[in-house]
PDB file of N, CA, C and O in Angstrom:
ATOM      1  N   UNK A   1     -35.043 -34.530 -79.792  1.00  0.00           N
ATOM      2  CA  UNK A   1     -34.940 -33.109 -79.493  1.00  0.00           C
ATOM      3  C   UNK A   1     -35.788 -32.738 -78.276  1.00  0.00           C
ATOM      4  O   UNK A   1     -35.267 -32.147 -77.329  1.00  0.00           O
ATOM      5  N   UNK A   2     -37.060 -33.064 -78.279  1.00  0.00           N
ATOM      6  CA  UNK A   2     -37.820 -33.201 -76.861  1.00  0.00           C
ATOM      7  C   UNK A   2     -37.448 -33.571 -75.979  1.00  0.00           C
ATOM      8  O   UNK A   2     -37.475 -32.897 -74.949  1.00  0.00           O
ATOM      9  N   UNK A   3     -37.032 -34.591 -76.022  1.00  0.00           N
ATOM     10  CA  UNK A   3     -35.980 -35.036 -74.770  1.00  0.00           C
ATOM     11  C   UNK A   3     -35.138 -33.927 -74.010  1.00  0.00           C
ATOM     12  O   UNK A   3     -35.398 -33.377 -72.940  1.00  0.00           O
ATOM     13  N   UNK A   4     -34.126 -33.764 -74.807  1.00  0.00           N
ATOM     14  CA  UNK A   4     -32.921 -32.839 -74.545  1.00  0.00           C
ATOM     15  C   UNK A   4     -33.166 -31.564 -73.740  1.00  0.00           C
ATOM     16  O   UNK A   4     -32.457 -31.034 -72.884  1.00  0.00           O
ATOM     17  N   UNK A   5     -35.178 -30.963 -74.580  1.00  0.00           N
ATOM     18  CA  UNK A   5     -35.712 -29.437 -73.823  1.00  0.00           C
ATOM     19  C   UNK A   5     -35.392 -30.368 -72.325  1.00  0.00           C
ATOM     20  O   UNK A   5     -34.429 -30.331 -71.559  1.00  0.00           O
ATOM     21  N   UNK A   6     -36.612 -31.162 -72.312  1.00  0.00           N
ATOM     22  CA  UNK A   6     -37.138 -31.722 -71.025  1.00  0.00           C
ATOM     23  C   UNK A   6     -35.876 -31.995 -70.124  1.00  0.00           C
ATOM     24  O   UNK A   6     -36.160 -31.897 -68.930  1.00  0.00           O
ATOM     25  N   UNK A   7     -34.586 -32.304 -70.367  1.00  0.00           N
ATOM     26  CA  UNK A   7     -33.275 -32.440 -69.606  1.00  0.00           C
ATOM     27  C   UNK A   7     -32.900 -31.221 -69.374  1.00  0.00           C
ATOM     28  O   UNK A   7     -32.549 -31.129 -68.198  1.00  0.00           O
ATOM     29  N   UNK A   8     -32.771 -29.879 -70.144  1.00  0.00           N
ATOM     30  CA  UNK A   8     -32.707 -29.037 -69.797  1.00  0.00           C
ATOM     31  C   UNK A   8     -33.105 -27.825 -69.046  1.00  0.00           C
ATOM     32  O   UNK A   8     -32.497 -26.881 -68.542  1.00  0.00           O
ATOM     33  N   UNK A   9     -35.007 -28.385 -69.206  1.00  0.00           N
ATOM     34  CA  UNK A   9     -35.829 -28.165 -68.475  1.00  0.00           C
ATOM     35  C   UNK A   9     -35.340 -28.464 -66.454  1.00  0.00           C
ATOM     36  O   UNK A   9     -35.076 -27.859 -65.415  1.00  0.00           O
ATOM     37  N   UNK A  10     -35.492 -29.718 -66.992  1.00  0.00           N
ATOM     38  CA  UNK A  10     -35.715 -30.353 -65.282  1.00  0.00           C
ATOM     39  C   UNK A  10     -33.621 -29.886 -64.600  1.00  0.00           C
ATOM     40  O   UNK A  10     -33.300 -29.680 -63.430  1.00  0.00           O
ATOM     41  N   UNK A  11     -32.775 -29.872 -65.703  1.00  0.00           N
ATOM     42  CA  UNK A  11     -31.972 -28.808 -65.092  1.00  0.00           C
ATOM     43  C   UNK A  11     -31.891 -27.577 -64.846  1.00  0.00           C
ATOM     44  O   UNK A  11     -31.148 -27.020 -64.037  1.00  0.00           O
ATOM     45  N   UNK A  12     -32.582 -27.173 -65.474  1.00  0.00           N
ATOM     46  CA  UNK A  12     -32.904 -25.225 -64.645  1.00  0.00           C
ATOM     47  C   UNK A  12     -33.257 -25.764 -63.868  1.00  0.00           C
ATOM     48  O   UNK A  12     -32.402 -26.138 -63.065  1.00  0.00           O
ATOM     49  N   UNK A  13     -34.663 -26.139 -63.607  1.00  0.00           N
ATOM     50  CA  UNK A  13     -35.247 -26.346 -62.269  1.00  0.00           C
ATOM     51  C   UNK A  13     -34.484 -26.592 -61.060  1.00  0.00           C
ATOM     52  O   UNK A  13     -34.668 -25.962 -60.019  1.00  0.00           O
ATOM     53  N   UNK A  14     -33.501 -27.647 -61.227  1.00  0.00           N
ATOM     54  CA  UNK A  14     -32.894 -28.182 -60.294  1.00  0.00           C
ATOM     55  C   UNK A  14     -31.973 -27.000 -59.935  1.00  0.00           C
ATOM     56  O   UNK A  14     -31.735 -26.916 -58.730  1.00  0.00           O
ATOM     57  N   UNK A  15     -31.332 -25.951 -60.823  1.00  0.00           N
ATOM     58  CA  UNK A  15     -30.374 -24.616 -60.514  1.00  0.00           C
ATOM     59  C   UNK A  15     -31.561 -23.864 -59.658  1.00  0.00           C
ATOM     60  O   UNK A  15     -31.339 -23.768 -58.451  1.00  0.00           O
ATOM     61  N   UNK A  16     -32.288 -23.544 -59.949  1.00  0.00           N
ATOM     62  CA  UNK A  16     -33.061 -22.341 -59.516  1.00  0.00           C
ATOM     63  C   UNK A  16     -33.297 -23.128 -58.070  1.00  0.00           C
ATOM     64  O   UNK A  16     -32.806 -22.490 -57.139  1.00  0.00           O
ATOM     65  N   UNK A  17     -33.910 -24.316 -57.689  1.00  0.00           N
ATOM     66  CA  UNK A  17     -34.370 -24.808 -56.475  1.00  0.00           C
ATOM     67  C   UNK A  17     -33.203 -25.266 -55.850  1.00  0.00           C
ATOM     68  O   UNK A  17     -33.217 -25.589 -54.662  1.00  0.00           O
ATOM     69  N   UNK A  18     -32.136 -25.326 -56.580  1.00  0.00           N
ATOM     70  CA  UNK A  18     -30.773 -25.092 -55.643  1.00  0.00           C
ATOM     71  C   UNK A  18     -29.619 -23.587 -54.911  1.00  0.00           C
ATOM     72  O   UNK A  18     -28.714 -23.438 -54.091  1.00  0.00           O
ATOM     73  N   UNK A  19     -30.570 -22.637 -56.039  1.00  0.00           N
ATOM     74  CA  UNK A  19     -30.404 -21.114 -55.748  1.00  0.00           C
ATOM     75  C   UNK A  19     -31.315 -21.219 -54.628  1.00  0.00           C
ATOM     76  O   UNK A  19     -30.701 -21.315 -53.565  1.00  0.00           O
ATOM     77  N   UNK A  20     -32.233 -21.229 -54.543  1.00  0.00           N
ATOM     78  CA  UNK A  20     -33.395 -20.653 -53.372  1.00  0.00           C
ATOM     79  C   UNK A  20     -32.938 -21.221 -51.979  1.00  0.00           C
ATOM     80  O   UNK A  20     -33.029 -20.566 -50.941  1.00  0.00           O
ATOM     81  N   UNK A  21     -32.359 -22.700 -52.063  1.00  0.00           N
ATOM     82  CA  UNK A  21     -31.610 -23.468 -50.779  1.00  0.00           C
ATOM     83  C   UNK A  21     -30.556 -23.054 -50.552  1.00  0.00           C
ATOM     84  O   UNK A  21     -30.143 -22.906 -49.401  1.00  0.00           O
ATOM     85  N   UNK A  22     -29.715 -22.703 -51.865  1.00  0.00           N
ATOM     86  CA  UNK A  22     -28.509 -21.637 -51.055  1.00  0.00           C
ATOM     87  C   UNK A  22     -28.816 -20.299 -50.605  1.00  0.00           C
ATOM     88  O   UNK A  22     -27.994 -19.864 -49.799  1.00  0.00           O
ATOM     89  N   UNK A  23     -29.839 -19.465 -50.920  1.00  0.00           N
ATOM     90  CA  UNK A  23     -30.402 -18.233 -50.373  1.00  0.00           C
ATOM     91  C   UNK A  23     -31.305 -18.181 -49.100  1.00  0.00           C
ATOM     92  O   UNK A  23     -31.717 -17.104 -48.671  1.00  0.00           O
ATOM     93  N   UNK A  24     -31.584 -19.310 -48.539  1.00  0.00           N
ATOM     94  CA  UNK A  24     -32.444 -19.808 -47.482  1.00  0.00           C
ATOM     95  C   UNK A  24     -31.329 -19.856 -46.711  1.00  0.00           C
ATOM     96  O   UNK A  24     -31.304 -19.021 -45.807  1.00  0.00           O
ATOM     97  N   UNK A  25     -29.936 -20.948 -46.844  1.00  0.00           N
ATOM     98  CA  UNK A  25     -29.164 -21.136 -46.060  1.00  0.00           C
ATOM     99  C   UNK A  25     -28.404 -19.957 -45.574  1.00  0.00           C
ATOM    100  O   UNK A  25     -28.235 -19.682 -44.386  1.00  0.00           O
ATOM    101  N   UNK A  26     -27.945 -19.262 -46.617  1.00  0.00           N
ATOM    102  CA  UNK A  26     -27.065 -17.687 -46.110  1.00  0.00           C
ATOM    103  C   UNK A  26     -28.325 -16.890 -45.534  1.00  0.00           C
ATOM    104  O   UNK A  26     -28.015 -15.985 -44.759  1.00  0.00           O
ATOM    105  N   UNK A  27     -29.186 -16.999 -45.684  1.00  0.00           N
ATOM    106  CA  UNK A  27     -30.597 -16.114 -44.607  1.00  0.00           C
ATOM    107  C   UNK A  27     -30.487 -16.756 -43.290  1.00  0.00           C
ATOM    108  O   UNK A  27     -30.543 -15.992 -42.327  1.00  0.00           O
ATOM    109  N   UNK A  28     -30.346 -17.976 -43.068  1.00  0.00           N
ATOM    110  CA  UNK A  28     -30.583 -18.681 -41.776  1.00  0.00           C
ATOM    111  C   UNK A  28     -29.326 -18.198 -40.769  1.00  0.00           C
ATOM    112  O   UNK A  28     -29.360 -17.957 -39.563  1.00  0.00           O
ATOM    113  N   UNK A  29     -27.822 -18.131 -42.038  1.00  0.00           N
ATOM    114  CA  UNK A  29     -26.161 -18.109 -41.237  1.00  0.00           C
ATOM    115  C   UNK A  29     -26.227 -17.011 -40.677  1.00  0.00           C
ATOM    116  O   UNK A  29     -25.579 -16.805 -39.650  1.00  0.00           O
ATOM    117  N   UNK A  30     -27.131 -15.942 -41.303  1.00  0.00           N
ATOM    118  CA  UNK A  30     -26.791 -13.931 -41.107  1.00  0.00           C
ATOM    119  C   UNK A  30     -27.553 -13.949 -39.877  1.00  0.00           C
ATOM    120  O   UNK A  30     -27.133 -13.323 -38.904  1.00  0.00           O
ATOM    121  N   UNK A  31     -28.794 -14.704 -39.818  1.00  0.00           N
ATOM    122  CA  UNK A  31     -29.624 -14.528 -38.674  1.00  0.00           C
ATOM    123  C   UNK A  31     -29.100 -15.378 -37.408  1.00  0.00           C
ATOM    124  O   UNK A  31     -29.092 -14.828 -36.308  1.00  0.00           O
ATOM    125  N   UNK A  32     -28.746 -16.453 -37.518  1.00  0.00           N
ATOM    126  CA  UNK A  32     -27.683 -16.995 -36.329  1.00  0.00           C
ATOM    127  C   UNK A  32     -26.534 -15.925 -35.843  1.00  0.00           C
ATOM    128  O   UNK A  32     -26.653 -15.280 -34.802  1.00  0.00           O
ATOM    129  N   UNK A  33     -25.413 -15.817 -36.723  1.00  0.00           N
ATOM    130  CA  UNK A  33     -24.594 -14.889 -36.391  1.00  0.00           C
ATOM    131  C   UNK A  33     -24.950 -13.793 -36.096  1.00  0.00           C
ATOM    132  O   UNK A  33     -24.263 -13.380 -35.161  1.00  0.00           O
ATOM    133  N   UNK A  34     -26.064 -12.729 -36.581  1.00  0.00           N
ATOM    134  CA  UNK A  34     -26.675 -11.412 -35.928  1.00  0.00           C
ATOM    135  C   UNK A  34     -27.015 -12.006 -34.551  1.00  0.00           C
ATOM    136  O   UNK A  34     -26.214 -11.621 -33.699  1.00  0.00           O
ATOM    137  N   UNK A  35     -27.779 -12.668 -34.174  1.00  0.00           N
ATOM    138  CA  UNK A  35     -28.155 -13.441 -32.726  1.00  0.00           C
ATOM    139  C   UNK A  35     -26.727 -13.412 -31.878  1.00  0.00           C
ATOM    140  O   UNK A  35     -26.399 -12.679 -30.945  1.00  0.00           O
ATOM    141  N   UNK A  36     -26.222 -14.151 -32.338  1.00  0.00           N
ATOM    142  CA  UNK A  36     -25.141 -14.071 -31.813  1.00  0.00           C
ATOM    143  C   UNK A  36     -24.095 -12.947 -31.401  1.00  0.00           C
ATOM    144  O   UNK A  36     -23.829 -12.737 -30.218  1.00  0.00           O
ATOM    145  N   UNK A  37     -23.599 -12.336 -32.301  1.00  0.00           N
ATOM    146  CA  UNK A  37     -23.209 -11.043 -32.273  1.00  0.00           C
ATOM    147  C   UNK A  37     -23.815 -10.093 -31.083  1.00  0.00           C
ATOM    148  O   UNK A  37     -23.175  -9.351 -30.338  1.00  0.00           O
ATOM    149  N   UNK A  38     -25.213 -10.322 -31.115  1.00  0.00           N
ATOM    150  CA  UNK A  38     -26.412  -9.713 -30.084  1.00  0.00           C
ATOM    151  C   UNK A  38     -25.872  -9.557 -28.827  1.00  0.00           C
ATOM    152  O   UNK A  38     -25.326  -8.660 -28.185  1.00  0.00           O
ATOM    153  N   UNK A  39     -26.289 -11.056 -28.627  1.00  0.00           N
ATOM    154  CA  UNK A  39     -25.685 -11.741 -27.550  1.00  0.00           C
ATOM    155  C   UNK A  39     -24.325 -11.359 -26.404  1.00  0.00           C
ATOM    156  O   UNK A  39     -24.320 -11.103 -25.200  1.00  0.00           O
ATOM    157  N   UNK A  40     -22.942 -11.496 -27.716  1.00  0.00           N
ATOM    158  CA  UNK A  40     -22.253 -11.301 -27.361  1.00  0.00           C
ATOM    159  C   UNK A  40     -21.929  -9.379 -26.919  1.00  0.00           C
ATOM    160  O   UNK A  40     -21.306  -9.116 -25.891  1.00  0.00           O
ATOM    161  N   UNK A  41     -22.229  -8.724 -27.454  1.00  0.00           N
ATOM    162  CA  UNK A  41     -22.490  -7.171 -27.141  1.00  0.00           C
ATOM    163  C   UNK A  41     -23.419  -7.033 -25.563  1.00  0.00           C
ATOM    164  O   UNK A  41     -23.122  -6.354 -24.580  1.00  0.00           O
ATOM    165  N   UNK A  42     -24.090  -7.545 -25.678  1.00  0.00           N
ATOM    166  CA  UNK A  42     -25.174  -7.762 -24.339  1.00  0.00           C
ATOM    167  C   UNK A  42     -24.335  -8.272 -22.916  1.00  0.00           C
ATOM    168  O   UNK A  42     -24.311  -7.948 -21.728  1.00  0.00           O
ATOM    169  N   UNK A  43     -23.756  -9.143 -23.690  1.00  0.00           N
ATOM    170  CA  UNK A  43     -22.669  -9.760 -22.404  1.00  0.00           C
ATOM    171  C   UNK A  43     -21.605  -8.559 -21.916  1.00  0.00           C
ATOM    172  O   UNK A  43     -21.441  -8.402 -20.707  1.00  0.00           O
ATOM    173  N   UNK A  44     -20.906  -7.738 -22.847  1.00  0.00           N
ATOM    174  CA  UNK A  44     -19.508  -6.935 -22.569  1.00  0.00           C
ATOM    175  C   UNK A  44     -20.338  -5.622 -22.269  1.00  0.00           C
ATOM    176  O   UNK A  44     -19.819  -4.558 -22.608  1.00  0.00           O
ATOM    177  N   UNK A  45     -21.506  -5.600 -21.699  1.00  0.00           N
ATOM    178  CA  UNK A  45     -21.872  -4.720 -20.926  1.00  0.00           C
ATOM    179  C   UNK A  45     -21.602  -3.401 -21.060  1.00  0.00           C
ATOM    180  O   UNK A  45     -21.327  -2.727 -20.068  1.00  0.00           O
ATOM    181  N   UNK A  46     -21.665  -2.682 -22.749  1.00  0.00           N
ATOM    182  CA  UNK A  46     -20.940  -1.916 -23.650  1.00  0.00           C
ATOM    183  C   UNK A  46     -22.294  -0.580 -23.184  1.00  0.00           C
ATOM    184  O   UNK A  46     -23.504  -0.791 -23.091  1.00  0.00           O
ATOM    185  N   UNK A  47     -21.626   0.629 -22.985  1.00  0.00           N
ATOM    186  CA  UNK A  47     -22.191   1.439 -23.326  1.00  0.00           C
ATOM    187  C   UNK A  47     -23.225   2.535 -24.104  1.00  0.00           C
ATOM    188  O   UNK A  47     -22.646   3.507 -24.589  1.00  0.00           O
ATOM    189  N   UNK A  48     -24.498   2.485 -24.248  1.00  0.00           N
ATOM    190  CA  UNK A  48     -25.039   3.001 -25.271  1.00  0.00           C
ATOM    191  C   UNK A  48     -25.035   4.489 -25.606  1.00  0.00           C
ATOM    192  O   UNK A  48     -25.164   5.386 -24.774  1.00  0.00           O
ATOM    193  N   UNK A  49     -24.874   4.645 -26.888  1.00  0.00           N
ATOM    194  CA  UNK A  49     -24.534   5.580 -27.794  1.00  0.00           C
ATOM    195  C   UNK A  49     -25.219   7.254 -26.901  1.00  0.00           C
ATOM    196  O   UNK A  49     -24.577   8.134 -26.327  1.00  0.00           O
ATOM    197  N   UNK A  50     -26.607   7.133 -27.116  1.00  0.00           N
ATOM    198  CA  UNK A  50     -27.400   8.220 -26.647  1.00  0.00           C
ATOM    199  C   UNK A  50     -26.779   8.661 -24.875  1.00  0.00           C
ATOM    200  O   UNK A  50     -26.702   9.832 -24.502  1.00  0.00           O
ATOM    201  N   UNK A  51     -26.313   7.195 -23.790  1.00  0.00           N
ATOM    202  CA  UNK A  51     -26.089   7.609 -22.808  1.00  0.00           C
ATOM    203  C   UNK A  51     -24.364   8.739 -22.616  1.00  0.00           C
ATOM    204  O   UNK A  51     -23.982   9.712 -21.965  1.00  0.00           O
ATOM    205  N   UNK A  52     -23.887   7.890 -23.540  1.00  0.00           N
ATOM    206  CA  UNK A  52     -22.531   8.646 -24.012  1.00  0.00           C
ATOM    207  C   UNK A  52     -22.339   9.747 -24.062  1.00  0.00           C
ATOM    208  O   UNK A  52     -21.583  10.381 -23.327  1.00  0.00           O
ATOM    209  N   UNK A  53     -23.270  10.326 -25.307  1.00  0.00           N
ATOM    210  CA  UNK A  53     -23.451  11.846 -25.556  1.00  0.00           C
ATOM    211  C   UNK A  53     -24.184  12.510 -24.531  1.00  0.00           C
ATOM    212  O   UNK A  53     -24.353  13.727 -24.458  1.00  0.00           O
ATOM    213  N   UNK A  54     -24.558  11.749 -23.838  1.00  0.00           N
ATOM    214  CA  UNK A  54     -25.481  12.615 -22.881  1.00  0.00           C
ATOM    215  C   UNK A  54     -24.284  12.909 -21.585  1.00  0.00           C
ATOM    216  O   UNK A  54     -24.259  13.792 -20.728  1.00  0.00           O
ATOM    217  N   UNK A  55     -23.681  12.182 -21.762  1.00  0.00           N
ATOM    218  CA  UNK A  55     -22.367  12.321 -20.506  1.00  0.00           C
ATOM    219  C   UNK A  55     -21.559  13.244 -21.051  1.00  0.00           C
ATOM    220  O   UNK A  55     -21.222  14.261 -20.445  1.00  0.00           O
ATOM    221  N   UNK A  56     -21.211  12.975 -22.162  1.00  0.00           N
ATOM    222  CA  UNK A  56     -20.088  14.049 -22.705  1.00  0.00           C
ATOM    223  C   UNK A  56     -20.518  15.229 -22.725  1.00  0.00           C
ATOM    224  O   UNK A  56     -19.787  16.046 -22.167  1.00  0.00           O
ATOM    225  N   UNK A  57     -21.635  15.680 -23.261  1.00  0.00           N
ATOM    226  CA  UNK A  57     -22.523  17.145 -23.094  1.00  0.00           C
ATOM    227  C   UNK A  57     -22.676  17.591 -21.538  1.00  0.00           C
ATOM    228  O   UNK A  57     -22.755  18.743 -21.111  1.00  0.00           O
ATOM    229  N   UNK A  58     -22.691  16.612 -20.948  1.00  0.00           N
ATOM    230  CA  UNK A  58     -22.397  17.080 -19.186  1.00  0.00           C
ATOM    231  C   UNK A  58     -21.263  17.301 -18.626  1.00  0.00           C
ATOM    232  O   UNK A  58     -21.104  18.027 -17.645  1.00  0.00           O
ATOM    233  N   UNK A  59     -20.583  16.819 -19.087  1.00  0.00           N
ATOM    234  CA  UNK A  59     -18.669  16.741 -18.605  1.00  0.00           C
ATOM    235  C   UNK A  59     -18.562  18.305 -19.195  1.00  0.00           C
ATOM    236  O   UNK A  59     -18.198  19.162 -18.390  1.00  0.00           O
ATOM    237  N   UNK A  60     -18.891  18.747 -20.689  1.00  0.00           N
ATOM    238  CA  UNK A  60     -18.832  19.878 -21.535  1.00  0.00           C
ATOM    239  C   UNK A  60     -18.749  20.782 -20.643  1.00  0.00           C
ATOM    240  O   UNK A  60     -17.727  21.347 -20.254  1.00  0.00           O
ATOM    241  N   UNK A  61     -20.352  21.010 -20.134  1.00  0.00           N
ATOM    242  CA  UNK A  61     -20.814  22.076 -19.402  1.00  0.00           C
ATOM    243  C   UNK A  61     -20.401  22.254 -18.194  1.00  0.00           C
ATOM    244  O   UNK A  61     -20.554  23.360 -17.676  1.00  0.00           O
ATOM    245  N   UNK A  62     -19.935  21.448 -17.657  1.00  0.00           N
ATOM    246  CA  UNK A  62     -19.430  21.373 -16.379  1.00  0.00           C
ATOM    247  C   UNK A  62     -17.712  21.569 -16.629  1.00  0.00           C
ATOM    248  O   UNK A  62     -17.078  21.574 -15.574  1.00  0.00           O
ATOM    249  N   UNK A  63     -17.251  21.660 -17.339  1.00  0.00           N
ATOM    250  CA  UNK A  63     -16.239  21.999 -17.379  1.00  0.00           C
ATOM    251  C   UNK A  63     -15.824  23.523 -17.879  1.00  0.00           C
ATOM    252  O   UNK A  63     -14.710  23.993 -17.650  1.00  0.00           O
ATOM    253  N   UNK A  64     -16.917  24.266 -18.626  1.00  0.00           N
ATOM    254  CA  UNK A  64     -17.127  25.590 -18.619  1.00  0.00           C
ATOM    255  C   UNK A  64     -17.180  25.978 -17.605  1.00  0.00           C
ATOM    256  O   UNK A  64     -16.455  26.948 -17.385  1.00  0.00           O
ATOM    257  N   UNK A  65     -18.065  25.439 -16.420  1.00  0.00           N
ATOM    258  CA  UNK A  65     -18.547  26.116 -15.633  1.00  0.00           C
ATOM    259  C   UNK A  65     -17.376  26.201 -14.559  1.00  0.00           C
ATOM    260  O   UNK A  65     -17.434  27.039 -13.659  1.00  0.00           O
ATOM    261  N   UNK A  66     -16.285  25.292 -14.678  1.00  0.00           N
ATOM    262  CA  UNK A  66     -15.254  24.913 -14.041  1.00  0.00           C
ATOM    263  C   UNK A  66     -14.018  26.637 -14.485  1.00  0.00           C
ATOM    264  O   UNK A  66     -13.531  27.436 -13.686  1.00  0.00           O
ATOM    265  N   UNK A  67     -13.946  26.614 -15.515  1.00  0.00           N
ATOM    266  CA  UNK A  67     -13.061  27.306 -16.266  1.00  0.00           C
ATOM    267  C   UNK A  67     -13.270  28.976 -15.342  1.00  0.00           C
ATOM    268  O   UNK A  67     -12.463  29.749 -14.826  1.00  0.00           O
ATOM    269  N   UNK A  68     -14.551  28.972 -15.470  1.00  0.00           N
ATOM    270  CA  UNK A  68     -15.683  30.202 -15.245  1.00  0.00           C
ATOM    271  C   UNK A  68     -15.123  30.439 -13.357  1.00  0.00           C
ATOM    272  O   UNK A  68     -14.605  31.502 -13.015  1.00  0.00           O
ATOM    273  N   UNK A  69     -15.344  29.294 -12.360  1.00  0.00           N
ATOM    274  CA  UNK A  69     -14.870  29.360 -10.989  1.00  0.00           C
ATOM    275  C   UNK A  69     -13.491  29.683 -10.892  1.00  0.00           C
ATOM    276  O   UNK A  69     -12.934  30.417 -10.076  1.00  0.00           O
ATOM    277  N   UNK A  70     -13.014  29.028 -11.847  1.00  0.00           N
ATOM    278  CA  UNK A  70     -11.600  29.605 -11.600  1.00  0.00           C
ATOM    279  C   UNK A  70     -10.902  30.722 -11.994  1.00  0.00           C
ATOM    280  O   UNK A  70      -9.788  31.009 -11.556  1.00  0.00           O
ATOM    281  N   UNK A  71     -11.752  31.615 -13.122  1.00  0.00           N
ATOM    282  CA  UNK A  71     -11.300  32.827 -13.639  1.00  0.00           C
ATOM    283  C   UNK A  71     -11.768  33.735 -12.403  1.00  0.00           C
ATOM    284  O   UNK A  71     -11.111  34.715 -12.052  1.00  0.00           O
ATOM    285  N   UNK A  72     -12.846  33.372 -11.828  1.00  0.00           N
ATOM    286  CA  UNK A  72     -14.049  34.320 -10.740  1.00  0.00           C
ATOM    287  C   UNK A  72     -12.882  34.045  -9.516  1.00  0.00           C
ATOM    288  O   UNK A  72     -12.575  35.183  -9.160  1.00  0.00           O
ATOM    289  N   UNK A  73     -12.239  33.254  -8.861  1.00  0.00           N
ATOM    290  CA  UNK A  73     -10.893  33.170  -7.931  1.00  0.00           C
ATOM    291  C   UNK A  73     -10.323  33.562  -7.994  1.00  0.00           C
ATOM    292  O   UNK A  73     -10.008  34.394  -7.144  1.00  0.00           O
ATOM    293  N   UNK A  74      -9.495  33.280  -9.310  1.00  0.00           N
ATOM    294  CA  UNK A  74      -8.331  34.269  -9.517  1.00  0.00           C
ATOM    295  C   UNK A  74      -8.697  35.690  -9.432  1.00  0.00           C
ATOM    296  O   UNK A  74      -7.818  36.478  -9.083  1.00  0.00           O
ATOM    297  N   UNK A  75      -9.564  36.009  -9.630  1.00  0.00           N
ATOM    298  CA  UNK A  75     -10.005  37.613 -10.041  1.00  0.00           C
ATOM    299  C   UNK A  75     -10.386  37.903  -8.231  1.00  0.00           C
ATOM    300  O   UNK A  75     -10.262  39.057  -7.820  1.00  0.00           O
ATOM    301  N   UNK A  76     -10.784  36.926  -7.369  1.00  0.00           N
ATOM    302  CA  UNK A  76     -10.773  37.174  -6.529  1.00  0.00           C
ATOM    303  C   UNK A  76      -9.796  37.262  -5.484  1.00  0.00           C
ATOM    304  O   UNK A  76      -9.785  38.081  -4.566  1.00  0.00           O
ATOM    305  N   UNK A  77      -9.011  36.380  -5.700  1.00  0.00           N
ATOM    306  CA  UNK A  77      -7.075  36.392  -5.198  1.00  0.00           C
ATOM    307  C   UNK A  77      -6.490  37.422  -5.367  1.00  0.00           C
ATOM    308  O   UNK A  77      -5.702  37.918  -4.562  1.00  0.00           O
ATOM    309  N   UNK A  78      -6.941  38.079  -6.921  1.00  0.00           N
ATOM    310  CA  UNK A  78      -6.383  39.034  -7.399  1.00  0.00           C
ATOM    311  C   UNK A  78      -6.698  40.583  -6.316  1.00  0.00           C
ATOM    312  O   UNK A  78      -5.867  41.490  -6.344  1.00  0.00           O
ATOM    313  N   UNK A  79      -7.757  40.678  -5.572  1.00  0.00           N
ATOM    314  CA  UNK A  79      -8.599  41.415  -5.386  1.00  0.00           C
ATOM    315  C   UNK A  79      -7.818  41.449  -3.966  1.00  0.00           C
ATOM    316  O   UNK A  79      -7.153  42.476  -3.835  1.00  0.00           O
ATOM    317  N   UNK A  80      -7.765  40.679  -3.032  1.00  0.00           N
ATOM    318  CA  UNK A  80      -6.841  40.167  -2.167  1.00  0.00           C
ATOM    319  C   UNK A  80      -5.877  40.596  -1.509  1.00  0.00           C
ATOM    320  O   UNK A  80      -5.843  40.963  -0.335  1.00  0.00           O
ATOM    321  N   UNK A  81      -4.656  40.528  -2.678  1.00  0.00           N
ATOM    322  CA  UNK A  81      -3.717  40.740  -2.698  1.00  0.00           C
ATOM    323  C   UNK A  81      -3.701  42.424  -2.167  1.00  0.00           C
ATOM    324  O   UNK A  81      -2.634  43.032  -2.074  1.00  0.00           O
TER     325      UNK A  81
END
């Protein structure tokens, strides 16, 4: 019967220290591929988020201000005439 603990024993062990090597290995794959992934984003010379919105909020206003010259023309064409 001692025996059998001790076989069952030294097989957990061997599960659990074969859990921790498969949890080491998928830690090592996520961190290669994040690297990578990195990498590859870095290369396609992609736009960042904050510069984006900061363009679009400028295009915004400047296109009010666009709307605004051309109502102030017409009203001045209008005037013109």
């Amino acid at each position: 019967m001692n025996q059998n603990n001790r076989i069952f024993d030294d097989l957990g062990r061997l599960m659990n220290e074969a859990a921790g090597v498969a949890d080491g290995v998928r830690r090592e794959a996520e961190t290669v591929m994040r690297a990578q992934a990195n990498r590859i984003i870095a290369d396609m010379d992609l736009v960042k988020r904050e510069d984006f919105d900061a363009l679009r909020e400028l295009v915004q206003v400047q296109s009010e201000e666009i709307d605004q010259l051309k109502d102030e023309l017409a009203k001045l064409k209008g005037k013109a005439d």
